[in-house]
C-alpha positions in Angstrom: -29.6 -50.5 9.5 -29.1 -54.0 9.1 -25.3 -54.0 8.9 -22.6 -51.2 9.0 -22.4 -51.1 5.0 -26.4 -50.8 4.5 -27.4 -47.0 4.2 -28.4 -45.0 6.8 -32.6 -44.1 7.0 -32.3 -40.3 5.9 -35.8 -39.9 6.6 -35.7 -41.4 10.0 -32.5 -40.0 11.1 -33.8 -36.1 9.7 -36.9 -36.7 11.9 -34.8 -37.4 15.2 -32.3 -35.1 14.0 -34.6 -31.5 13.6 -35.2 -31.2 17.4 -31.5 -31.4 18.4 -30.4 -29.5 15.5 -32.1 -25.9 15.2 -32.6 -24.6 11.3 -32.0 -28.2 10.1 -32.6 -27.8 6.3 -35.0 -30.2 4.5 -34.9 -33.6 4.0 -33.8 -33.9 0.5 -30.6 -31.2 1.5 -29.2 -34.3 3.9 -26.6 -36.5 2.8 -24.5 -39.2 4.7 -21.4 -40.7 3.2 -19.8 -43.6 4.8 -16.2 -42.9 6.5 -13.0 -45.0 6.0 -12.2 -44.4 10.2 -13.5 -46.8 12.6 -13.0 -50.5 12.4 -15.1 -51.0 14.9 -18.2 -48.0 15.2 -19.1 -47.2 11.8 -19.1 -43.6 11.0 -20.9 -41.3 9.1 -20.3 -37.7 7.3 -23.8 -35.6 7.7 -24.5 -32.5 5.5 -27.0 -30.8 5.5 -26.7 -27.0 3.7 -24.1 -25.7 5.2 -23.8 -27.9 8.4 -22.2 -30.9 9.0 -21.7 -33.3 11.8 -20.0 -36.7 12.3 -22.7 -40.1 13.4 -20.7 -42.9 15.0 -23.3 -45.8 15.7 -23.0 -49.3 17.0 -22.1 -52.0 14.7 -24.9 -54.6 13.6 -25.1 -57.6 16.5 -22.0 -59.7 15.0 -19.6 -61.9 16.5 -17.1 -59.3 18.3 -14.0 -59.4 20.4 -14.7 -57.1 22.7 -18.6 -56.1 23.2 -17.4 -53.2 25.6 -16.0 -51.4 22.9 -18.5 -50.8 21.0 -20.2 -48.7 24.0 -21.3 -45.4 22.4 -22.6 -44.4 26.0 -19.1 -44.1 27.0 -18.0 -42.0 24.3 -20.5 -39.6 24.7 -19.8 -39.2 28.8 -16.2 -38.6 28.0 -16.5 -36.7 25.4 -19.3 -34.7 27.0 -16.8 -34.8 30.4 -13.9 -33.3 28.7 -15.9 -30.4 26.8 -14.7 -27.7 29.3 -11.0 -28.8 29.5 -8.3 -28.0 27.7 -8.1 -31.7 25.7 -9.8 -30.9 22.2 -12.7 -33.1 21.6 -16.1 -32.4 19.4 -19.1 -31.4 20.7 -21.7 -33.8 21.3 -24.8 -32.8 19.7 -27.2 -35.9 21.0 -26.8 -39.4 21.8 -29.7 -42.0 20.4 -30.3 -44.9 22.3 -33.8 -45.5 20.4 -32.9 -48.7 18.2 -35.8 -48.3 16.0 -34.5 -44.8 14.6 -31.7 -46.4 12.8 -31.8 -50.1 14.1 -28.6 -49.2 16.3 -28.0 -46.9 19.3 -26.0 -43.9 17.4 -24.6 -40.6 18.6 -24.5 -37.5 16.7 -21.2 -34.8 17.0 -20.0 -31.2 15.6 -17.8 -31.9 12.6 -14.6 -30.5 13.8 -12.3 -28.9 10.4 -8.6 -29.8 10.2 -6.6 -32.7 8.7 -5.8 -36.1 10.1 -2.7 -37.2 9.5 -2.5 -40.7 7.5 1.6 -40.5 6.6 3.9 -40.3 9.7 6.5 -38.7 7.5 4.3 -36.0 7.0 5.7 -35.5 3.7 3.4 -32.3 2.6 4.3 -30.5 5.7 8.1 -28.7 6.7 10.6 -30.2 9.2 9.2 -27.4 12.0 5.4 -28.3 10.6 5.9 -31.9 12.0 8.1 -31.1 15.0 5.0 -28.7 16.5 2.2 -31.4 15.3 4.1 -34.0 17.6 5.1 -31.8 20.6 1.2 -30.8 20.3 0.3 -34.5 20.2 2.4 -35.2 23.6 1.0 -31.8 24.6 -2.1 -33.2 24.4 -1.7 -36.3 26.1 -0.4 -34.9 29.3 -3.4 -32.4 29.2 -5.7 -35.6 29.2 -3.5 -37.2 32.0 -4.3 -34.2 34.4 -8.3 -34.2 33.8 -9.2 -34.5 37.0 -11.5 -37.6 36.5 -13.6 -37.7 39.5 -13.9 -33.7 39.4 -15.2 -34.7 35.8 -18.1 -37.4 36.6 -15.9 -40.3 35.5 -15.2 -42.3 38.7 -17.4 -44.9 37.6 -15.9 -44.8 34.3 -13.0 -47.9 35.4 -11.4 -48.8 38.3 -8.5 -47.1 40.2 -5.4 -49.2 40.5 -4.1 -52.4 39.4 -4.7 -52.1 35.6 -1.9 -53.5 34.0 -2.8 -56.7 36.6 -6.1 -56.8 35.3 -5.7 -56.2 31.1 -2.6 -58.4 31.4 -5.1 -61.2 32.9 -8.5 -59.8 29.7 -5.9 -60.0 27.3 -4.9 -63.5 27.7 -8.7 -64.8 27.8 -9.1 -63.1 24.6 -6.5 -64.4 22.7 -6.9 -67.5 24.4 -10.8 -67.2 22.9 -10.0 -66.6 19.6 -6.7 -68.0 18.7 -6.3 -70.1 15.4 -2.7 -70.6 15.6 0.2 -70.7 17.8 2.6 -67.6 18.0 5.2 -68.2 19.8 6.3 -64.9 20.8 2.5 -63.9 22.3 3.2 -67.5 24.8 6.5 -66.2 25.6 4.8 -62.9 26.1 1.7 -64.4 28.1 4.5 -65.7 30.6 6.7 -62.7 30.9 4.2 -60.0 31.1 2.7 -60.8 34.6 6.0 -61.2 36.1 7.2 -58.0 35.5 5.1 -55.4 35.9 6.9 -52.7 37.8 6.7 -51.4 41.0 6.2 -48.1 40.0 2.9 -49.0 37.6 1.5 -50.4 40.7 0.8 -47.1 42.1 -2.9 -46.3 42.6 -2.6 -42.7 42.8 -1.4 -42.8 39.3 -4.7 -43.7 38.2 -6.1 -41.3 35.1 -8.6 -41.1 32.4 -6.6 -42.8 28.8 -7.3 -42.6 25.7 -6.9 -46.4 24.9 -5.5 -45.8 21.1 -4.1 -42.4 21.2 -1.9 -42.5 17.7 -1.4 -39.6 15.2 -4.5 -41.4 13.1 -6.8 -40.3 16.1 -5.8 -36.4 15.9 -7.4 -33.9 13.7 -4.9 -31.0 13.4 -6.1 -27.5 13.2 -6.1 -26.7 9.2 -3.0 -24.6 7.8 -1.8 -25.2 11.9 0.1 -27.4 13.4 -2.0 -27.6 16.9 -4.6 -30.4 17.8 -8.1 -29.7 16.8 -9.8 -32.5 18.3 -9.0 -36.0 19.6 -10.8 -38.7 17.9 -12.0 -42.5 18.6 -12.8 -42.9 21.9 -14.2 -46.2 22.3 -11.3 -47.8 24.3 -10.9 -44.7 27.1 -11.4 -46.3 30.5 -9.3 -45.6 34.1 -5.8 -46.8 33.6 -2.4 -46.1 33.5 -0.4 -43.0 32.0 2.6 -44.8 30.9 0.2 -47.2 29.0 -1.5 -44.0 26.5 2.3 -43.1 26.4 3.8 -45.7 25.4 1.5 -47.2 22.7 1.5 -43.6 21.1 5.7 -44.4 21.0 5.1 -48.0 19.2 5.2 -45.4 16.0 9.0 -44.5 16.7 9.6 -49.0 16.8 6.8 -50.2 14.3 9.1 -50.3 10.8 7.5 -47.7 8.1 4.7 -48.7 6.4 3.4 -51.0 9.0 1.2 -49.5 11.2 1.7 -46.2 10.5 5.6 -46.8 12.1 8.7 -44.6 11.4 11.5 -46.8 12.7 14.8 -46.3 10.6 13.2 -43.1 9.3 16.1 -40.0 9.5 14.1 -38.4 12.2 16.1 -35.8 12.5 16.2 -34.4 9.2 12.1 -34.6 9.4 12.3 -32.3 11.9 10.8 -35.6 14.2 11.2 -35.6 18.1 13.1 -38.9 19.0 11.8 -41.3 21.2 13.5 -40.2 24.5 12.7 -36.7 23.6 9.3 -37.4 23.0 9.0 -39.1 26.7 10.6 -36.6 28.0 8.9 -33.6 26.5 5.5 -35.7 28.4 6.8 -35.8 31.4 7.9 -32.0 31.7 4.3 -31.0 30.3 2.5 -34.1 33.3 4.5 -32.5 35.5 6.3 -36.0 36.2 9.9 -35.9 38.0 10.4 -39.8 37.3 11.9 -39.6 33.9 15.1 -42.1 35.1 12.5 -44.4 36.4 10.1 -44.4 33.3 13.1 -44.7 31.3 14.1 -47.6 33.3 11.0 -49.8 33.1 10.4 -48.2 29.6 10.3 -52.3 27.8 7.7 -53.5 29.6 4.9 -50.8 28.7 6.2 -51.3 25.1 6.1 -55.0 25.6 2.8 -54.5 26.9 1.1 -52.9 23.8 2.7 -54.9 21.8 0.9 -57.8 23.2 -2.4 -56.3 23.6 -2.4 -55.3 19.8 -1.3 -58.8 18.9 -4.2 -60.1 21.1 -6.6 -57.8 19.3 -5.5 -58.4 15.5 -5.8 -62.1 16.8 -9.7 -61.1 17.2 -9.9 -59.1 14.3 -8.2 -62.8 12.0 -10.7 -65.0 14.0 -13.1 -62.7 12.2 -12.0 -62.5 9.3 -11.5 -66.7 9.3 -15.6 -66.9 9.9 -16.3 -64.2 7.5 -18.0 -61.4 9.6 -15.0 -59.1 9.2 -16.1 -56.2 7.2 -13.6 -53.5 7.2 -11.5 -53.5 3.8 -8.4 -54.0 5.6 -9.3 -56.2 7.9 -7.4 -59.3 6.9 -4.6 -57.2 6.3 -4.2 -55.9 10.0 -5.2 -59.9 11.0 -1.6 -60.7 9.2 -0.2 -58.4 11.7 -0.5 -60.2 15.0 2.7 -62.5 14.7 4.8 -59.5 13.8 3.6 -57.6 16.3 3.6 -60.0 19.1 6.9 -60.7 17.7 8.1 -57.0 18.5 6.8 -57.2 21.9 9.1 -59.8 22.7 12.2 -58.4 21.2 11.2 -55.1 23.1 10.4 -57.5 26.4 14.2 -58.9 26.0 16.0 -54.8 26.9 14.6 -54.8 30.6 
């Protein structure tokens, strides 16, 4: 596989595939279709007969922005960590580290049935529909929050404490790496940000697996239900902070609609849509966290903080796109978004 938009071997992959999947039909019965999902890990639809399974694979060797994320091995030992927990995930059926099978290291998982959610305003589903699907999306989260990560394998997974510190100071360097312009909200940002992280995101006891992009887009919702099937795209899960998962799911309620997939100005209410503060709140009570006043309190700068680590990474995604190794459809439309978005994070930045 030369690049992410060459076909897959079929004959290859059905070779490696028929000891790891018993009564795998015959070659000529497997398909593969290429999947909009993942900017970064391309991703396939297998069928073969009446099975199906989803192969995320490394990207072809290409100028990235951040190499780390593209770590397949990591998926597979969360995923593979969380399987007996209550957070939904697929099941891993094998992970392929042989380049010569497909000329990247690939994993293979269970397709998981349900729908994903590409319309925040849900607007095929009933006010109560999309009241459950969110309090099972913040349900969700707090179940991931409580994983007891060590219990789990994972405590070489990141590092425990002083991770807003340290993506604060990664964040910087890569904008600073690819930057092709001068925003000057992301400077004002790239000031503000170290100054005021808060005491209370200092703690290291808070220290928890994330999901690193948990957004509606990343949920597969049980078909006909309104309950969370499986959580998806796990390429940015590392040790961190709570707060951090939490909040960057909440950028939906200040991102204006039809920009990354926001809902700000949207009648909420009448959509049968959890506000903001109940959203936070309905979190906390299923964490088990008694610091609602003092979340609520230094609430700015964990938006302000996503808001810059986004800008920083559409910033990677434009230097791409200006060099032409950018292959993702929408690519240059999500590189547009890094002034508005850094742009947001300061407005945010300016309530604390």
């Amino acid at each position: 596989m030369a690049s992410a938009s060459d076909p897959l071997n079929l004959p290859a992959l059905h070779a490696w595939l028929r000891p790891h999947c018993p009564g795998l039909g015959a070659l000529d019965e497997l398909t593969a279709q290429r999947l909009p999902a993942g900017q970064s890990n391309p991703t396939w639809m297998l069928r073969c007969g009446h099975d199906a399974w989803v192969l995320r694979a490394k990207p072809a060797p290409v100028a990235e922005l951040l190499p780390s994320a593209h770590a397949i091995e990591r998926e597979v030992k969360v995923l593979r960590a969380l399987a007996d927990t209550p957070v939904a995930v697929p099941q891993v059926v094998a992970l392929c580290e042989d380049e010569s099978v497909l000329g990247v290291a690939f994993y293979v998982m269970a397709f998981v049935e349900g729908e994903i959610v590409r319309d925040v305003a849900m607007p095929d589903k009933t006010p109560a529909q999309r009241g459950a699907m969110h309090r099972s999306a913040v349900q969700t989260l707090a179940q991931l929050h409580r994983v007891d990560w060590q219990a789990k394998g994972l405590a070489d997974f990141g590092r425990a404490g002083g991770y807003f510190e340290r993506l604060i100071g990664r964040w910087i360097k890569q904008y600073r790496a690819t930057q092709t312009e001068t925003l000057p909200a992301m400077e004002h940002l790239m000031a503000w940000l170290p100054q005021h992280i808060p005491e209370a995101a200092r703690r290291d006891e808070d220290t928890c697996l994330v999901h690193g992009d948990y957004r509606l887009e990343n949920l597969m919702f049980a078909s006909g239900g309104s309950t969370v099937a499986a959580v998806l795209d796990w390429e940015l899960s590392t040790l961190g902070h709570p707060l951090s998962d939490l909040a960057y799911h909440a950028l939906a309620w200040h991102n204006p609609q039809g920009v990354l997939r926001g809902m700000a100005g949207m009648d909420l209410a009448a959509l049968g849509i959890p506000s903001e503060t109940e959203m936070v709140a309905a979190y906390c009570l299923a964490a088990g966290r008694s610091d609602l006043a003092q979340i609520e309190a230094d609430w700015p700068f964990y938006l302000a903080f996503n808001c810059f680590r986004l800008a920083a990474i559409f910033q990677g995604i434009a230097q791409r796109v200006s060099q032409g190794v950018a292959s993702h459809p929408q690519a240059m439309e999500t590189a547009r978004m890094a002034g508005p978005t850094a742009a947001l994070g300061w407005q945010l930045a300016q309530a604390l």
